[in-house]
C-alpha positions as CSV (number, residue, x, y, z in Angstrom):
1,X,-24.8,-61.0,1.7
2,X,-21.4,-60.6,0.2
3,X,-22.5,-59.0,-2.4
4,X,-23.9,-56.5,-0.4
5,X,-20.7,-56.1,1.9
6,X,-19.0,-55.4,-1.6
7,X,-20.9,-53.1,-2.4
8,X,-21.0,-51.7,0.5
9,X,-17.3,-51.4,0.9
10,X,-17.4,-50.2,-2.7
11,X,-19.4,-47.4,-1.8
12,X,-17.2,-46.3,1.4
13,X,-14.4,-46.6,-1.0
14,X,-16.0,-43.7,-2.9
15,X,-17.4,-41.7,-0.5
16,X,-13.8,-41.9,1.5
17,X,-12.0,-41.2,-2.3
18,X,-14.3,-38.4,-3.0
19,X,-13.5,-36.8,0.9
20,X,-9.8,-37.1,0.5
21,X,-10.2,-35.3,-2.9
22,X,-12.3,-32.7,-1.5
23,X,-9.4,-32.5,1.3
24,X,-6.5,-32.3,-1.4
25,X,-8.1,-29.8,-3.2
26,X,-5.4,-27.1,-4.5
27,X,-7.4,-24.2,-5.4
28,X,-7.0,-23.0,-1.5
29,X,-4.2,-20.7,0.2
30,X,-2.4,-21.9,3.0
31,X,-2.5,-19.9,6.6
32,X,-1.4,-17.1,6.7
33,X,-1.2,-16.9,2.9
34,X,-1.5,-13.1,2.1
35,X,-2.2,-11.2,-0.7
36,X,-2.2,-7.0,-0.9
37,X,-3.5,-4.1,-3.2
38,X,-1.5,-0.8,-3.6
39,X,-2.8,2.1,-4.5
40,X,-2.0,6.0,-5.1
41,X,-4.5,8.6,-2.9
42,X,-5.8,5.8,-0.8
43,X,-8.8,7.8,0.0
44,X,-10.3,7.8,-2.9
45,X,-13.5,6.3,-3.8
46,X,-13.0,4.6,-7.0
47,X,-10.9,2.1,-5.2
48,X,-13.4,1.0,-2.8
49,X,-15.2,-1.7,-5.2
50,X,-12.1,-2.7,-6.4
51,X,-10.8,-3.9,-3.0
52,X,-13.9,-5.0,-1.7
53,X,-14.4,-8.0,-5.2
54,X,-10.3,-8.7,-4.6
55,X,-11.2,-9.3,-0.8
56,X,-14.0,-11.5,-1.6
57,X,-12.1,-13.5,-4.6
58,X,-9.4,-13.9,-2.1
59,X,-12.1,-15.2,0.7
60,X,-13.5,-17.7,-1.5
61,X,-9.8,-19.2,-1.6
62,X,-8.9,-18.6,2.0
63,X,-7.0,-16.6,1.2
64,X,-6.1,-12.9,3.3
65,X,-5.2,-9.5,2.0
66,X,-4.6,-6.1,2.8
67,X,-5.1,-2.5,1.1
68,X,-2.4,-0.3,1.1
69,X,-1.5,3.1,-0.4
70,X,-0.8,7.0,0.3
71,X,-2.9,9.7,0.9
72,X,-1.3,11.9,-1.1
73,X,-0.8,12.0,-5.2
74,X,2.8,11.8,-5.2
75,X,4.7,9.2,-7.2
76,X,7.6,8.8,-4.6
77,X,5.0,8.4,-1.5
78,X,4.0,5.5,-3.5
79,X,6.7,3.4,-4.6
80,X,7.5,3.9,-0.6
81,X,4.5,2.1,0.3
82,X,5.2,-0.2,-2.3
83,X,8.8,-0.8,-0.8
84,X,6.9,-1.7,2.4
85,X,4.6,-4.2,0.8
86,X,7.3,-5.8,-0.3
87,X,9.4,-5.9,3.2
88,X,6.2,-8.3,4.4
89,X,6.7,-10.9,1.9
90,X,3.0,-11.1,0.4
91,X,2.1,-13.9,-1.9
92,X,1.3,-11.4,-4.7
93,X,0.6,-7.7,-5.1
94,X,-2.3,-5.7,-7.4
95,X,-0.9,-2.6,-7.7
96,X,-2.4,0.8,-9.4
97,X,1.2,2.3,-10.3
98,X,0.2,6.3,-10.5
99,X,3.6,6.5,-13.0
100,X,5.0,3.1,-15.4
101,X,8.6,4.0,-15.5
102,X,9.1,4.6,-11.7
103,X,7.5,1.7,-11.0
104,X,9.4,-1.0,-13.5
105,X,12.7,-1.3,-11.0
106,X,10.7,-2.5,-7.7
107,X,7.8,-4.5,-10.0
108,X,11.1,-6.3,-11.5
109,X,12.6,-7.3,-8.3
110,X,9.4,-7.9,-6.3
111,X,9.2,-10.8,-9.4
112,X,13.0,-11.7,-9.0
113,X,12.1,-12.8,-5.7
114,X,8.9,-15.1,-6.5
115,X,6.1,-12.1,-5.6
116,X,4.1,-12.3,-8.6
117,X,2.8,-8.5,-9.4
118,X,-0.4,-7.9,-11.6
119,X,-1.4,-3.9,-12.7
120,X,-4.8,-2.7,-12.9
121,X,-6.2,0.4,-14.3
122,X,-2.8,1.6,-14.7
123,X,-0.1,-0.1,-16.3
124,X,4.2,-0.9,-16.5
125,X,4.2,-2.4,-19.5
126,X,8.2,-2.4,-19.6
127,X,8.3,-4.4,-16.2
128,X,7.9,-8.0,-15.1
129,X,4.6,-7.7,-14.0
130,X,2.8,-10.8,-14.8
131,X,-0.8,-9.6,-16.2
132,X,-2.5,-6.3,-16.5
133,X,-6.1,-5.6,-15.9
134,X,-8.0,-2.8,-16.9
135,X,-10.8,-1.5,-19.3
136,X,-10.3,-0.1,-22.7
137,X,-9.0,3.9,-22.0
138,X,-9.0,4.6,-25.8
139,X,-12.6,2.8,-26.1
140,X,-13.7,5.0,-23.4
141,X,-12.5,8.2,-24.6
142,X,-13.9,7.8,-28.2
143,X,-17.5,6.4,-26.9
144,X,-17.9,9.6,-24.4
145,X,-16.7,11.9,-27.8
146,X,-19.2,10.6,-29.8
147,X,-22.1,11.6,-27.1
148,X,-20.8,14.8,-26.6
149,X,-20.5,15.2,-31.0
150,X,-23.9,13.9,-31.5
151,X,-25.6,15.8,-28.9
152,X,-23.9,19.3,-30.2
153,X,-24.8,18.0,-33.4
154,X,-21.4,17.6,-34.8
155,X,-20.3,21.0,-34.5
156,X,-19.0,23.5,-31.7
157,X,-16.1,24.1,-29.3
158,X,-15.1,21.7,-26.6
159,X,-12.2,21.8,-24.0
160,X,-10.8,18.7,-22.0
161,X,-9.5,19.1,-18.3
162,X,-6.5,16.7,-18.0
163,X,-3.6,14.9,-15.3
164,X,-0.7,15.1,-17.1
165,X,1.4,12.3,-16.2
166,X,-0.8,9.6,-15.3
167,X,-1.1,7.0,-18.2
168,X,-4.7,6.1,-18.4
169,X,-5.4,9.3,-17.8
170,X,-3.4,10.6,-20.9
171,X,-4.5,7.9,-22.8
172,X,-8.5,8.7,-21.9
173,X,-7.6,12.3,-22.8
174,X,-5.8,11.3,-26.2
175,X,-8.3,9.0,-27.8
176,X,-11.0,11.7,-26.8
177,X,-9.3,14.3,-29.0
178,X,-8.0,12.1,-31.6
179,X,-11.7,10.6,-31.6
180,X,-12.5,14.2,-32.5
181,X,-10.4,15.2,-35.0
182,X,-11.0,11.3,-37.0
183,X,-15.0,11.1,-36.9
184,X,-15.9,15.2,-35.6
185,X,-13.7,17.3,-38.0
186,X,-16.4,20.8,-37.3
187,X,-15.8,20.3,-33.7
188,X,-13.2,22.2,-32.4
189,X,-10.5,21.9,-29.4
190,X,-10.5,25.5,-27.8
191,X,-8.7,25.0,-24.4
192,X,-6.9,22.7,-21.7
193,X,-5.7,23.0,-18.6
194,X,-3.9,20.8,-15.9
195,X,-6.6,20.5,-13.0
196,X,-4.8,17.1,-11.5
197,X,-7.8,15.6,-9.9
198,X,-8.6,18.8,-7.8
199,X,-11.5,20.3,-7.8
200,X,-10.9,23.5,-6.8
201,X,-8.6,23.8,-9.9
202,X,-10.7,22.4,-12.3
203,X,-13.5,24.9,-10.9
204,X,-11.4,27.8,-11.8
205,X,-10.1,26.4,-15.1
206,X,-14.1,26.0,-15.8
207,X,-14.6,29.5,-14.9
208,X,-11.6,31.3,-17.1
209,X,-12.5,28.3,-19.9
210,X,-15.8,29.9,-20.4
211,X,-14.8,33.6,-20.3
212,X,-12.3,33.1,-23.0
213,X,-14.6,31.1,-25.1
214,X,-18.1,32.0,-24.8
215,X,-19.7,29.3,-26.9
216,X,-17.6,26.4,-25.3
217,X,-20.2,23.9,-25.4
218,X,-18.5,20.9,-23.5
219,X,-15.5,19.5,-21.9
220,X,-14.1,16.2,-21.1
221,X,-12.0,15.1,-18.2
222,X,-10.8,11.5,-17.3
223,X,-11.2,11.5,-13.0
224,X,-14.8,11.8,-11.4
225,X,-13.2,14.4,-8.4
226,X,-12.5,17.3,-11.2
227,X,-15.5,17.0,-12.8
228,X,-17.2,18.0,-8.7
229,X,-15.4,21.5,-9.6
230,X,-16.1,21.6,-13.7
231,X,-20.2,20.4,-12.8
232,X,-20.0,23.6,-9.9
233,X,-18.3,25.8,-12.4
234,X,-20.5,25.3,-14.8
235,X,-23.9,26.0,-12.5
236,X,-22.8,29.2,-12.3
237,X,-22.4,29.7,-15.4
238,X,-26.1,28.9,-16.7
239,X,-26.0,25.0,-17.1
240,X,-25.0,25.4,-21.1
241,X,-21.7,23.2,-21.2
242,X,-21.8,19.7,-21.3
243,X,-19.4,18.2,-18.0
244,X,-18.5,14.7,-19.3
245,X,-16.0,12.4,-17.5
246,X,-15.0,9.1,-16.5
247,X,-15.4,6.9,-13.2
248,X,-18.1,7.9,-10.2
249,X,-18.9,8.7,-6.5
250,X,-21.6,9.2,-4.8
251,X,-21.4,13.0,-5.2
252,X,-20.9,12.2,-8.8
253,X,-24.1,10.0,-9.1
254,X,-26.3,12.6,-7.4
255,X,-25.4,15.4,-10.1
256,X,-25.8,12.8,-13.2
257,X,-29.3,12.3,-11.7
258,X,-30.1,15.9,-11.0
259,X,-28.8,16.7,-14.5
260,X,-25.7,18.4,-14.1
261,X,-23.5,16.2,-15.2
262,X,-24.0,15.4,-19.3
263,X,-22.0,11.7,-19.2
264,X,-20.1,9.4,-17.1
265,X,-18.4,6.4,-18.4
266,X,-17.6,4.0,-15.5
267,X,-14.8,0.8,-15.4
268,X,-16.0,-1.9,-14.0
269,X,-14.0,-1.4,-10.8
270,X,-15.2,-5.1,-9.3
271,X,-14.2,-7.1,-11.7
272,X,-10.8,-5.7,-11.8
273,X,-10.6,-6.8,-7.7
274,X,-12.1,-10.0,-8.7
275,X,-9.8,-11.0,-11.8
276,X,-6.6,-9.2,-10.5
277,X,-6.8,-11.5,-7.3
278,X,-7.4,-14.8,-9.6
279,X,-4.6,-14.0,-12.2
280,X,-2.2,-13.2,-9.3
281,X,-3.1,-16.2,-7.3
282,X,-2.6,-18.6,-10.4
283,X,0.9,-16.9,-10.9
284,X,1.8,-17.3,-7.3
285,X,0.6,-21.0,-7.9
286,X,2.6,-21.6,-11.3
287,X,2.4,-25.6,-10.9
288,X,-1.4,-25.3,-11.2
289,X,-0.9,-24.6,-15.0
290,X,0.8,-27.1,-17.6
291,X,0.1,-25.2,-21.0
292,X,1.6,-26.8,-24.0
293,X,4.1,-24.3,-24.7
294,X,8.0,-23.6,-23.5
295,X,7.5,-21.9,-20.3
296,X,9.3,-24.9,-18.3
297,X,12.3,-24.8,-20.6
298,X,12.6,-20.8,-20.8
299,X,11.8,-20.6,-17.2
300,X,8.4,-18.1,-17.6
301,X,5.5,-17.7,-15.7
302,X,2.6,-20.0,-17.5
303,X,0.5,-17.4,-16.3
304,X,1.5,-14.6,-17.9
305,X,-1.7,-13.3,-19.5
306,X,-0.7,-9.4,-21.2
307,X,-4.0,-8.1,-20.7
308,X,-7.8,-9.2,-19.1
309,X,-10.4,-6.5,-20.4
310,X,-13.2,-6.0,-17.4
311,X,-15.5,-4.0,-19.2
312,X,-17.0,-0.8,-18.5
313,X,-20.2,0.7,-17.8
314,X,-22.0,4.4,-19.0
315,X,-23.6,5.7,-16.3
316,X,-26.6,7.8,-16.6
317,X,-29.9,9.0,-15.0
318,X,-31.7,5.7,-15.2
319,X,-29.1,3.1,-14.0
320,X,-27.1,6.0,-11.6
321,X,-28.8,3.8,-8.1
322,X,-26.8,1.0,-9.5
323,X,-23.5,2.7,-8.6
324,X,-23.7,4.1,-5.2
325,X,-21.3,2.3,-2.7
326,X,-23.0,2.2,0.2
327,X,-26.0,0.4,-1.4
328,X,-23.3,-2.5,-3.2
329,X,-22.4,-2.5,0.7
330,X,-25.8,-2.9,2.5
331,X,-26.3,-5.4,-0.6
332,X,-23.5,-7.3,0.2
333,X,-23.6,-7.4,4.1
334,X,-19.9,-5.8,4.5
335,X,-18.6,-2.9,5.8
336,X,-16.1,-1.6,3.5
337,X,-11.9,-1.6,3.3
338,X,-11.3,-1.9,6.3
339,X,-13.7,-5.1,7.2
């Protein structure tokens, strides 16, 4: 019988050890504990995923957050809504920033005064932001070059539609050409133009692009809402140019399965939600992290990570269903950004 009673009380020893360490455990925020995403041209679709895998990361922790931005593509409206972020106190911000330099001055003092900061898809690499998430920009623009090459057959005139300015953008735009010239030498750059994400200027920059050069057999842009304009352009023209560009929309997914678009190369837009809200909580939670390095004695974040990759998908015909955001919704039992 005492054996039994000590075992017994051995038992409610570990069931009551196992319960207090199921109370005490640290991977949870505490009420109220807030964490927010800033953006450039809120509206914007591409976003959308993004927030909706941070918002879920951030559930899972109990944690809260909030989406922020401007409506407008305009660096100053930004770093205004990013001053106002900043008035609330959060626990950490994701942040797009549209421009790096602009953004290094309030990125360093939101970290000056313990608000971790992580970049995705866009980067400050000259600020204290703690980590930056995004996919490979140079990886994206040589993979959609090589389609276009192979599919002219390695020779023939191309033109790229670009947003001077932004720095994935450029870079997309860069490796594209520089892809190109490297592995394509008989395929020749003929024309650019500035279309800055709107369509109606990218239509019209299609339009005189073709006139000028009547063999122009494709053309590369980095945003999905120019390529609406270039894909419109280029129906009225006949079909013959090859409209190749990165991320989607619904729009965007409807013309890759109707065939007017040649190639979409998508980030994984999710996964940058999902990580950027894990590497910012760990950074707003340093004392988590004991790595066997200086950071105690030179006074550094342990979780300063430079760089998380989150992949990226190529979009086509056959896998296009995967993409559309109000499916990932229905699938997912939310109801978007503002949920």
């Amino acid at each position: 019988m005492k054996r039994f009673l000590t075992a017994a009380a051995g038992a409610a020893l570990l069931v009551a050890a196992s319960q207090a360490s199921a109370s005490e455990n640290p991977f949870k925020c505490e009420p109220g504990e807030t964490y927010v995403m800033n953006v450039m041209v809120s509206g914007v679709e591409y976003w959308f995923p993004v927030y909706e895998m941070f918002k879920q990361a951030a559930q899972q922790f109990g944690c809260e957050t909030e989406y922020t931005g401007t409506p407008q593509y305009d660096v100053n409206q930004q770093l205004a809504s990013f001053e106002q972020v900043l008035a609330k106190k959060p626990a950490g911000i994701l942040v797009h920033p549209m421009n790096s330099d602009p953004f290094i001055e309030p990125i360093n003092r939101a970290v000056d005064s313990g608000i971790p900061v992580v970049t995705f898809a866009a980067d400050s690499p000259n600020s204290k932001r703690i980590s930056h998430i995004t996919s490979d920009n140079v990886k994206e623009g040589q993979f959609v070059a090589d389609a276009v090459a192979e599919d002219m057959g390695g020779e023939g005139e191309y033109a790229v539609l670009e947003n001077p300015g932004q720095d994935n953008h450029d870079v997309r735009i860069a490796a594209f050409i520089q892809r190109m010239k490297d592995k394509w030498p008989n395929m020749k750059l003929v024309a650019r133009a500035a279309s800055n994400q709107d369509p109606n200027k990218a239509y019209q920059a299609v339009l005189s692009m073709a006139q000028a050069h009547p063999d122009l057999g494709a053309i590369w842009m980095p945003e999905a809402n120019s390529a609406l304009g270039a894909a419109q352009a280029n129906n009225e023209l006949g079909g013959n140019i090859r409209i190749a560009h990165a991320d989607v929309n619904g729009k965007i997914l409807d013309m890759i399965k109707e065939g007017q678009i040649f190639a979409a190369v998508n980030p994984n837009q999710g996964m940058q939600g999902y990580m950027g809200f894990l590497l910012l909580w760990f950074a707003a939670h340093p004392e988590l992290i004991d790595p066997m390095n200086d950071h105690a004695r030179s006074g550094f974040n342990p979780m300063g990570v430079p760089f998380v990759d989150n992949g990226l998908s190529i979009v086509t015909a056959d896998n296009a269903d995967d993409f559309y955001w109000d499916a990932y919704l229905k699938r997912r039992g939310t109801k978007g950004i503002n949920e």
